[in-house]
SEFIVEX-791231 format. One record per residue (C-alpha): residue in three letters; residue number from 0; x, y, z. Coordinates in nm, 4 decimals, padded with zeros to 6 digits. Last residue first. Example, Ala and Ser with C-alpha at 12.3 -4.5 7.8 and 13.67 -1.06 7.14 Angstrom:
<nodes>
> SER / 1 / 01.3670 / -00.1060 / 00.7140
> ALA / 0 / 01.2300 / -00.4500 / 00.7800
</nodes>
This chain:
<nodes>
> UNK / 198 / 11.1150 / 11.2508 / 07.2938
> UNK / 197 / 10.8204 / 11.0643 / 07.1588
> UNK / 196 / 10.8496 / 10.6931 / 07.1686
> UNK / 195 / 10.7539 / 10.5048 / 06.8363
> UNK / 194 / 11.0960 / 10.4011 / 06.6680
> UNK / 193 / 11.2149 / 10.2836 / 07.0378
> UNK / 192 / 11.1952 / 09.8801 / 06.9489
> UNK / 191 / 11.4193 / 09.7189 / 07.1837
> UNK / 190 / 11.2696 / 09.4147 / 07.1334
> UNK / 189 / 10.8920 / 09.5572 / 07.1976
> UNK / 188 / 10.8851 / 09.3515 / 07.5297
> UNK / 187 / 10.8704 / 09.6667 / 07.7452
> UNK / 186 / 10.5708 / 09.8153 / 07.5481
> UNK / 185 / 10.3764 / 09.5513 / 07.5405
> UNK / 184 / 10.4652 / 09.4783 / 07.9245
> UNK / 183 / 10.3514 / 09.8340 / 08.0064
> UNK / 182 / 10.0035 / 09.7797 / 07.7483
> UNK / 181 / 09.9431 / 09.4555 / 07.9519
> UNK / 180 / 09.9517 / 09.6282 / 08.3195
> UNK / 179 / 09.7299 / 09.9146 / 08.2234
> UNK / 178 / 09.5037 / 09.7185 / 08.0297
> UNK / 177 / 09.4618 / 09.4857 / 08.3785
> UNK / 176 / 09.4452 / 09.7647 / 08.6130
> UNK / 175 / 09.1226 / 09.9336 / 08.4132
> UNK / 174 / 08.8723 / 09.8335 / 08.6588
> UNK / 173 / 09.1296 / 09.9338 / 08.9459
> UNK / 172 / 09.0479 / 10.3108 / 08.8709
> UNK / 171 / 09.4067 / 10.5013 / 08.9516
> UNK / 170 / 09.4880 / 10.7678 / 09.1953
> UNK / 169 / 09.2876 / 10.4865 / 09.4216
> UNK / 168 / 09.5463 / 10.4622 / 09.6393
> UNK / 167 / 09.5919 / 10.1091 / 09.6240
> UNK / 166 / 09.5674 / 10.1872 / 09.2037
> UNK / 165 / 09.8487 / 10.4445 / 09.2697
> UNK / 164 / 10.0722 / 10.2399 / 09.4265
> UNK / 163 / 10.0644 / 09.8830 / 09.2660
> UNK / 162 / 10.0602 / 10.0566 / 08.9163
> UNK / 161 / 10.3784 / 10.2962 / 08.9910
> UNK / 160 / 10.5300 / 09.9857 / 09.1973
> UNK / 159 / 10.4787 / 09.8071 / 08.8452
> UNK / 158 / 10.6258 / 10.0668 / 08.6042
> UNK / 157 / 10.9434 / 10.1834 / 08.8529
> UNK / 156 / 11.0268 / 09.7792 / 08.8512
> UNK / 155 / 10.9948 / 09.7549 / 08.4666
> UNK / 154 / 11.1392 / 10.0946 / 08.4312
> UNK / 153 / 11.4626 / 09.9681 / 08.6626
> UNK / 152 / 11.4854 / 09.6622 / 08.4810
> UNK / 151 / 11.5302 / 09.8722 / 08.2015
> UNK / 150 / 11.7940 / 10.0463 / 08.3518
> UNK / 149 / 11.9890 / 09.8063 / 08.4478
> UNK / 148 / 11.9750 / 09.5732 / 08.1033
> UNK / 147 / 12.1054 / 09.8918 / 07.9339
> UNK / 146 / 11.8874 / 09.8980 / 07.5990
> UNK / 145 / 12.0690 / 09.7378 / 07.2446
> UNK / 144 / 11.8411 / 09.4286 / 07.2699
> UNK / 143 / 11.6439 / 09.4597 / 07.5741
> UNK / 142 / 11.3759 / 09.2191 / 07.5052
> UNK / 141 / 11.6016 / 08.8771 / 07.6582
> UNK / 140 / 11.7527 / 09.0836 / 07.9144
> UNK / 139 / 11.4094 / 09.2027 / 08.0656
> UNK / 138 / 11.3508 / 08.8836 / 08.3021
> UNK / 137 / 11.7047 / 08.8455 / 08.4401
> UNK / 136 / 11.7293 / 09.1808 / 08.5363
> UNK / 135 / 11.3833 / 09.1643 / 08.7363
> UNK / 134 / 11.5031 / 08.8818 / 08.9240
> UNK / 133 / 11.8255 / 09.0534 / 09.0000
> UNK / 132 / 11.6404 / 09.3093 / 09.1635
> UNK / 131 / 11.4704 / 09.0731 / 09.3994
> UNK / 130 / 11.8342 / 08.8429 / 09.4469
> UNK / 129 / 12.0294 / 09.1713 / 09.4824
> UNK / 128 / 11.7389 / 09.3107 / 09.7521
> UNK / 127 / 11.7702 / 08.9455 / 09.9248
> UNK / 126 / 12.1717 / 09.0034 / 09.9399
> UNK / 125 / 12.1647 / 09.3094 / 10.1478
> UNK / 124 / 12.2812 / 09.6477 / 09.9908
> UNK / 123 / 12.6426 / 09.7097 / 10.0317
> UNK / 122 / 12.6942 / 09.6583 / 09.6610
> UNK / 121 / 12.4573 / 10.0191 / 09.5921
> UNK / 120 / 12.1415 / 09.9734 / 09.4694
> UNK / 119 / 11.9605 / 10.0228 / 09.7812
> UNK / 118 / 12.0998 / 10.0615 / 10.1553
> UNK / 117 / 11.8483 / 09.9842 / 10.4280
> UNK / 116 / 11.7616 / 10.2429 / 10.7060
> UNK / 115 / 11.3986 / 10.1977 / 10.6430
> UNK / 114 / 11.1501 / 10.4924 / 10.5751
> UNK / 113 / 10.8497 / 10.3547 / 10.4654
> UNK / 112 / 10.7265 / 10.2656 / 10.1290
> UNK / 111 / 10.9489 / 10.0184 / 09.9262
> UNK / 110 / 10.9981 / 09.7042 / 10.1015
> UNK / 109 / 10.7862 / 09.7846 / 10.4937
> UNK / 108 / 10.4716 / 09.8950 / 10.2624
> UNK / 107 / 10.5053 / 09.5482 / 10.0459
> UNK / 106 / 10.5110 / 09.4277 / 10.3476
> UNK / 105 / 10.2246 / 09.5880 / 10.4856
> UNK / 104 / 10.0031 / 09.5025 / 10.1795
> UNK / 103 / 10.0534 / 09.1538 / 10.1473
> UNK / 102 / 09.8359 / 09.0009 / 09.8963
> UNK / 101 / 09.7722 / 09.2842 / 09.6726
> UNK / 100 / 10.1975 / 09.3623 / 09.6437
> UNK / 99 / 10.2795 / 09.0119 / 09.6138
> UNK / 98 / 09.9955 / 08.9285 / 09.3650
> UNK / 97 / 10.1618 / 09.2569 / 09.2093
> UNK / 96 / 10.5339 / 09.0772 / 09.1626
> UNK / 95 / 10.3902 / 08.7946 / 09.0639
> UNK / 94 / 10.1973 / 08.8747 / 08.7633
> UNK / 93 / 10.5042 / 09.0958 / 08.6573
> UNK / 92 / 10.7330 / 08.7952 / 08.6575
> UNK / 91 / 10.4210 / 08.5927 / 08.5056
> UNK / 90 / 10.4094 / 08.8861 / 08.2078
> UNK / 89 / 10.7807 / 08.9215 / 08.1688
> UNK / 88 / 10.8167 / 08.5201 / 08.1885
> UNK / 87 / 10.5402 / 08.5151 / 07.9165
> UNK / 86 / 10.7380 / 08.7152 / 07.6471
> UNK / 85 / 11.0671 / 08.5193 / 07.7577
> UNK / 84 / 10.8859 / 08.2165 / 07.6480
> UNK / 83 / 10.8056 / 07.8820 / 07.8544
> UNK / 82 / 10.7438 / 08.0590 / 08.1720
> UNK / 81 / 10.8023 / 07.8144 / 08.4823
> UNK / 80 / 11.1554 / 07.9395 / 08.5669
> UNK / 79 / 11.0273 / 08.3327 / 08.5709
> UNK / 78 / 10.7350 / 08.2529 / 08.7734
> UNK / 77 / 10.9793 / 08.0616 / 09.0441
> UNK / 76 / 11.2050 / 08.3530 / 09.0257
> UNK / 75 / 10.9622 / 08.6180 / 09.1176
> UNK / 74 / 10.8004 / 08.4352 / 09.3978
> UNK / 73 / 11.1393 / 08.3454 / 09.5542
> UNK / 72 / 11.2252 / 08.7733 / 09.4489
> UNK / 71 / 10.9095 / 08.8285 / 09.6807
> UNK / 70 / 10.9987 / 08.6322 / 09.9687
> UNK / 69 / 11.3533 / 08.6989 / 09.9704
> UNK / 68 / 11.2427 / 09.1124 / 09.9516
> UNK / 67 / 11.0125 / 09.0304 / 10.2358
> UNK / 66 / 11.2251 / 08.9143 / 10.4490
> UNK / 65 / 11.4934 / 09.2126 / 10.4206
> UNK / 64 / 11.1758 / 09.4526 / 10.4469
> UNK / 63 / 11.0633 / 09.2659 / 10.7981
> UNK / 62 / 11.4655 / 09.2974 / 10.9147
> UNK / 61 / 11.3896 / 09.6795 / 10.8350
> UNK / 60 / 11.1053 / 09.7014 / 11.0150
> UNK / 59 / 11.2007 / 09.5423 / 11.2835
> UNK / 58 / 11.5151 / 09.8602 / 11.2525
> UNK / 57 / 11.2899 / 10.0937 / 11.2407
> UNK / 56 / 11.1372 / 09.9860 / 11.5573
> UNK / 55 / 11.4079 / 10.0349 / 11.7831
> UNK / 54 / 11.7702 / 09.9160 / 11.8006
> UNK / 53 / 11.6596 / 09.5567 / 11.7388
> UNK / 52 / 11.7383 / 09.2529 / 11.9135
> UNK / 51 / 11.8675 / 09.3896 / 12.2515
> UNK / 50 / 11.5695 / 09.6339 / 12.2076
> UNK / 49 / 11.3504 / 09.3467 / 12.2285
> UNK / 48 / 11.5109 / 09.2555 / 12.5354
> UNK / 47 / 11.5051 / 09.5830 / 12.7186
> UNK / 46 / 11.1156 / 09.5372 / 12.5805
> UNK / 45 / 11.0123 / 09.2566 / 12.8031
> UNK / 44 / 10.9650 / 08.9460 / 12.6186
> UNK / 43 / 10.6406 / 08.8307 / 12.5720
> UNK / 42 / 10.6249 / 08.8023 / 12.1999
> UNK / 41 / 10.2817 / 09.0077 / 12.1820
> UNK / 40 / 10.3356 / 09.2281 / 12.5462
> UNK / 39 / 10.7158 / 09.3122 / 12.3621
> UNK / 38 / 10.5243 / 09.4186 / 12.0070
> UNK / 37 / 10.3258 / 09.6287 / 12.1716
> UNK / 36 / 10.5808 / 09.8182 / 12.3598
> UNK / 35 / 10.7714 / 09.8040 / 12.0765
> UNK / 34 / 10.5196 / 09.9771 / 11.8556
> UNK / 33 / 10.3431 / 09.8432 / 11.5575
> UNK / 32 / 09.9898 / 10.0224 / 11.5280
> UNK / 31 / 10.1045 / 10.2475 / 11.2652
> UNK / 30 / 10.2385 / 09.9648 / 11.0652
> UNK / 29 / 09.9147 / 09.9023 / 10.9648
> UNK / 28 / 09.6272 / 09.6722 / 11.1883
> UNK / 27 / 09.6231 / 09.3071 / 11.0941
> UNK / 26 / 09.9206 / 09.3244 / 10.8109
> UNK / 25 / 10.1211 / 09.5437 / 11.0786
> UNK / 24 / 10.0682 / 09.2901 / 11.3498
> UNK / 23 / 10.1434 / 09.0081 / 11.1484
> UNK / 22 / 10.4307 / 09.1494 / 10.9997
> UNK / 21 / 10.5697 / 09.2489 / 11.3800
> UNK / 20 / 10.5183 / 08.9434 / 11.5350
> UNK / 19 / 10.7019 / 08.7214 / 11.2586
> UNK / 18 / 11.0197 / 09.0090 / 11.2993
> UNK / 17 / 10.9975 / 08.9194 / 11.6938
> UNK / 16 / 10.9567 / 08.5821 / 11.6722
> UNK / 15 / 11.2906 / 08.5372 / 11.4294
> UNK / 14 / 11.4617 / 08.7360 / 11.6154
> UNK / 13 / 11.3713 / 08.4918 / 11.9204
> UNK / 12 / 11.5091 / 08.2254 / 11.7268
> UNK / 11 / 11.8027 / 08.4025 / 11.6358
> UNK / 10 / 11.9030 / 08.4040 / 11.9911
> UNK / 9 / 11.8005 / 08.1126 / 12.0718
> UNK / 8 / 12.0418 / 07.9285 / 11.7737
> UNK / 7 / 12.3131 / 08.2104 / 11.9302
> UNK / 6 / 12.2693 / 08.0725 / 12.2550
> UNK / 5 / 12.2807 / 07.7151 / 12.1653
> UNK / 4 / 12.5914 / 07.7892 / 11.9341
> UNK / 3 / 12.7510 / 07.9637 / 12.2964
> UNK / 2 / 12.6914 / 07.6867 / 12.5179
> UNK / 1 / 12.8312 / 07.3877 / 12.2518
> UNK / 0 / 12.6026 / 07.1631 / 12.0981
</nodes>
């Protein structure tokens, strides 16, 4: 191995120790409690190196986002490819999506809730928030009949960080998160059906 592809394997290694530090701090205490200065003491580099990583903390938490987003659309995919009807891959795909959201909290905060300098739905946007999105594409093509695929993967996605949000919050009572959740997909997987919706 060559001097400068062993540097650049270290290199990402230590990237790679630095983003892992940072989730598990955040999922242990919040995101609040994730400085550099912390985050250098838990990796044990000093922080001039952690800021030859990163440009600050932001951008951690925008490398934790990116991970998350494979993570989640991995999780996605593999409940999609299991279903054995388009009905039930909307309800696993859905499934998934808000075990991900209950199960890792701070993620799920770093992916959609804080402010990360991370490009969305535009082509510049990083390839794990295509594969997430596309996940979510793939699963409301077969009930969108004359709908814009897009879009309605865009009210699936809108519907489930809605439900994920405002039940965390308690805006919503969680007894009733499972009604919530099925009437959403019911009304998603009506085939295109629109003879019922109000304007």
């Amino acid at each position: 191995m060559s001097i400068q592809a062993r540097r650049e394997r270290e290199r990402a290694e230590r990237e790679r120790l630095i983003v892992t530090a940072a989730r598990e701090m955040a999922e242990a205490d919040g995101w609040e409690a994730v400085t550099t200065r912390r985050l250098a003491e838990r990796v044990e580099y000093s922080q001039p190196v952690l800021y030859s990583h990163f440009k600050g903390k932001d951008a951690i938490m925008a490398a934790v986002a990116v991970e998350g987003f494979a993570d989640l659309a991995a999780e996605m995919r593999a409940a999609r490819e299991s279903a054995s009807a388009p009905e039930q891959a909307l309800a696993d795909v859905a499934a998934a999506y808000i075990a991900f959201a209950e199960r890792r909290p701070a993620l799920y905060d770093a992916m959609f809730n804080q402010s990360v300098s991370l490009p969305f739905a535009t082509p510049d946007a990083p390839p794990a928030l295509h594969a997430g999105f596309d996940e979510l594409r793939q699963v409301v093509r077969p009930v969108a009949e004359d709908d814009e695929v897009d879009l309605l993967a865009e009210v699936l996605w809108s519907g489930l960080h809605g439900l994920v949000t405002l039940t965390r919050g308690g805006r919503l009572p969680r007894e009733h998160h499972e009604q919530r959740l099925a009437l959403l997909l019911r009304r998603l997987a009506r085939w295109g059906d629109t003879s019922q919706v109000s304007g």
